[in-house]
N, C-alpha and C positions, 0 to 999 in steps of 0.2 A: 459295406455292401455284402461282403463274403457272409458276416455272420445274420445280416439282414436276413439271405435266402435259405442258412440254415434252418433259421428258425420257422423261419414259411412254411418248408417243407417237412418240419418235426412238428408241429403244429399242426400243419392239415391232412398228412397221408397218413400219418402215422392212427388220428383220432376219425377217418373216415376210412381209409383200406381196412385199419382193423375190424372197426366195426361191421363194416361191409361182411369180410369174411365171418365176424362170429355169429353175425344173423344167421348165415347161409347153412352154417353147423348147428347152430340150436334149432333149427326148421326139422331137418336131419333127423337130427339124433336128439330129441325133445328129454330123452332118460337122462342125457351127462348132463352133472351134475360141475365139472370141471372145463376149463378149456386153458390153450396154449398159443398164444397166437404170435409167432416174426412178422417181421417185414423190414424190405433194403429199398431204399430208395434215392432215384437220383435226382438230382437237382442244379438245373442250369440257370443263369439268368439270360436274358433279352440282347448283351451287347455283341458285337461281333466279337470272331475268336481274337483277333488281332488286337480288339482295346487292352487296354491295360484295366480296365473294371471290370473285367470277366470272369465272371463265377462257375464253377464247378463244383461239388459236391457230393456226399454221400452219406445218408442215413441209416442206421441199421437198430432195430429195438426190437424187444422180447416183450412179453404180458402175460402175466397166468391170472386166473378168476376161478375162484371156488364159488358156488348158490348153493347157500344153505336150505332148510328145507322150509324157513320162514319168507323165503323171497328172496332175501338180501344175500348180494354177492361184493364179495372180497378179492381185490385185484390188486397187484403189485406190477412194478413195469421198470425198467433200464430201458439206455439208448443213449448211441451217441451220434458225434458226425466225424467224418474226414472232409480236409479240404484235398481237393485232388491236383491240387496245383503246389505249385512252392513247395514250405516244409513237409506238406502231408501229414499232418499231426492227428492224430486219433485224438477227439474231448469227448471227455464225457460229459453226458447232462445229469441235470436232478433225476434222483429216481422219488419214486412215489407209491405209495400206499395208501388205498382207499377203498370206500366201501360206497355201492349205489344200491338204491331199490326203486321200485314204483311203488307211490303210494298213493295212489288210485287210476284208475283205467274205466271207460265206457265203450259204448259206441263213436260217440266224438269225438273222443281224443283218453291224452294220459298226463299225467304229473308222476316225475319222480325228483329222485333226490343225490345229489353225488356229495360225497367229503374227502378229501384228499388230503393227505400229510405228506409235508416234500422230508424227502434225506439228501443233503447236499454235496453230492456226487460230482459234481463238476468242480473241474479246478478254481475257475474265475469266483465261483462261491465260496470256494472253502477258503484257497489261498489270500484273496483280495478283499471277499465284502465279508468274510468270515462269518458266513451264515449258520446259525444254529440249526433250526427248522423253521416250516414253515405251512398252514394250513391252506384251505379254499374249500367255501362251501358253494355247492350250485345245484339249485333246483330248476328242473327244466317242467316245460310246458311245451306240450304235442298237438297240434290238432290235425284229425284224421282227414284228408281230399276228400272223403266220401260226404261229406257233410256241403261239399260245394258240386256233387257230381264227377268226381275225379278220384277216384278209388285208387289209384294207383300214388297217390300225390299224398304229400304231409307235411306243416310246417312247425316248427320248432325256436322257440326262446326259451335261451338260457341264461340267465342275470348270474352274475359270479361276486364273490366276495373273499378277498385273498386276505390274511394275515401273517407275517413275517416274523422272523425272532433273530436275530446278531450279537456276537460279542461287544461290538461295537454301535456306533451308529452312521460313522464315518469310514466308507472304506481304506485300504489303500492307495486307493489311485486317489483321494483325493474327491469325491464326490461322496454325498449323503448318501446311505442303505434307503432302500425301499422300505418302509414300517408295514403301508396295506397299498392294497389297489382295489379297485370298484373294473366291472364292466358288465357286458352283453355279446350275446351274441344271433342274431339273428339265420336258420338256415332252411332251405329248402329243399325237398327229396321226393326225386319222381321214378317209378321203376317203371322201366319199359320190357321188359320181362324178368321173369327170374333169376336172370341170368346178368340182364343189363341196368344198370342204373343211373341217374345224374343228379349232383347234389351241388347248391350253390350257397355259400356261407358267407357271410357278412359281423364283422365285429369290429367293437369300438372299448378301446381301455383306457382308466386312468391309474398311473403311479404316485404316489404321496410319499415322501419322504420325512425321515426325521427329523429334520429343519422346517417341513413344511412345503417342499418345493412341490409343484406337479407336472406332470412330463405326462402328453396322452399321446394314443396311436393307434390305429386303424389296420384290420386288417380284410384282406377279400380272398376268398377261393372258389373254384367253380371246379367239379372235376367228376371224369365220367370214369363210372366202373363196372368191370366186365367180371363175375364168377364163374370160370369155364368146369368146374367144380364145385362140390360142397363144401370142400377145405380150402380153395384156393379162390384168390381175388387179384387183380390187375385195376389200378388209378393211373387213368394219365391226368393230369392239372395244369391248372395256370393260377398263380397266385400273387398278390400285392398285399405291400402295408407300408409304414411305417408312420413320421411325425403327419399329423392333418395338417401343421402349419405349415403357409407360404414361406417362402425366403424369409418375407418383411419379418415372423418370427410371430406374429399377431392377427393376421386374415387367413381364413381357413381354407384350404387348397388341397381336397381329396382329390387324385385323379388314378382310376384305378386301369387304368389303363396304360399308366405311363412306364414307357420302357427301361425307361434308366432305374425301375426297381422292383421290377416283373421277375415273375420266377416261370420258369417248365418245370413239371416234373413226373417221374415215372414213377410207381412204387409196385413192388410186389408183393404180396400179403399169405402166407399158408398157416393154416388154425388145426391143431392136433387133437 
């Protein structure tokens, strides 16, 4: 559970607060050509304080992005989590480098392009599935609310394609590395002023291993953000995922609702 809601919360605040705030500063200051963006966030799950499932958390990540003067910007990024309970261990995650553009834009909407190369930063990577590196490409696809009467409104897919690399093929603990993974993400974004916004996101993944196994999982977030600034950004959320299957291990049982693996969470985001 504990690393179930990490990942909810590095996952969703981190890839919507940021963003959130870098729009707000590129509107701005349309000349920089660079940005810097934090953000800490916290993350609770759903059970009372007194269960023994009870999650607490904290995420904290850094981003810098250079735009060149062809379009394409170049972003590098760290983060990790503490759990705020027990040991209190600081992990680190993957970090990552990559490059996005738009490669094309209307009145209708936009298409662009992201490629990512992971550096395996995290212990559980390095130590146990001894991961080399690792890619993903994703091209996303925009289209503008104005096209349905809702100017304020736009929705977005993004299909992903991940590929891996390991010393090995077999971790340490005894389970198969991941080789690639396939997914999507489906998300929705409406601004209620400039200031205010609400964005609802939908995603579905599958992992393949190098034995052949596959392990899928779903995720959901809905989360409203406030910029009381042009560098600064506030997310509060609520977020779900993990296996689609039921118990039985074979009927498919999304319930995105369900408490026993819901997250809250706060994040707060300032862009230099």
């Amino acid at each position: 559970m504990q690393r179930k809601i990490k990942a909810l919360g590095l996952l969703f605040t981190l890839s919507i607060g940021t963003t959130l705030a870098s729009d707000s500063t590129s509107s701005v200051k349309k000349s920089k050509n660079w940005s810097l963006s934090t953000s800490a966030t916290l993350n609770t799950s759903m059970h009372h304080l007194d269960d023994a499932e009870k999650s607490i958390s904290s995420d904290l990540g850094v981003s810098h992005s250079y735009k060149f003067k062809n379009g394409v910007r170049m972003f590098t990024s760290v983060s990790g989590n503490k759990n705020l309970q027990g040991e209190r261990k600081w992990n680190w995650s993957n970090s990552a480098v990559g490059l996005s553009t738009t490669l094309g834009q209307s009145e209708a909407g936009r298409v662009g392009g992201t490629l990512i190369g992971y550096i395996p930063t995290s212990e559980y990577s390095k130590k146990y599935q001894k991961m080399i590196t690792g890619f993903k490409a994703s091209p996303s696809f925009t289209i503008f609310g104005k096209n349905f009467g809702i100017n304020s409104m736009s929705i977005s897919y993004v299909p992903n394609a991940a590929l891996y690399f390991h010393e090995y093929t077999t971790a340490l603990t005894g389970g198969s590395n991941t080789q690639y993974s396939l997914g999507n993400a489906l998300s929705v974004n409406y601004g209620f002023s400039d200031q205010v916004s609400m964005n609802v996101t939908g995603s579905y993944n599958r992992r393949v291993t190098y034995e052949g196994g596959e392990r899928d999982s779903f995720g959901f977030a809905a989360t409203a953000g406030y910029s009381p600034t042009a560098q600064t950004s506030l997310s509060l959320g609520y977020a779900n995922g993990g296996s689609p299957l039921a118990a039985n291990g074979s009927n498919t049982d999304i319930d995105i609702f369900d408490e026993r693996s819901a997250a809250m969470f706060f994040s707060l985001g300032y862009t230099f």
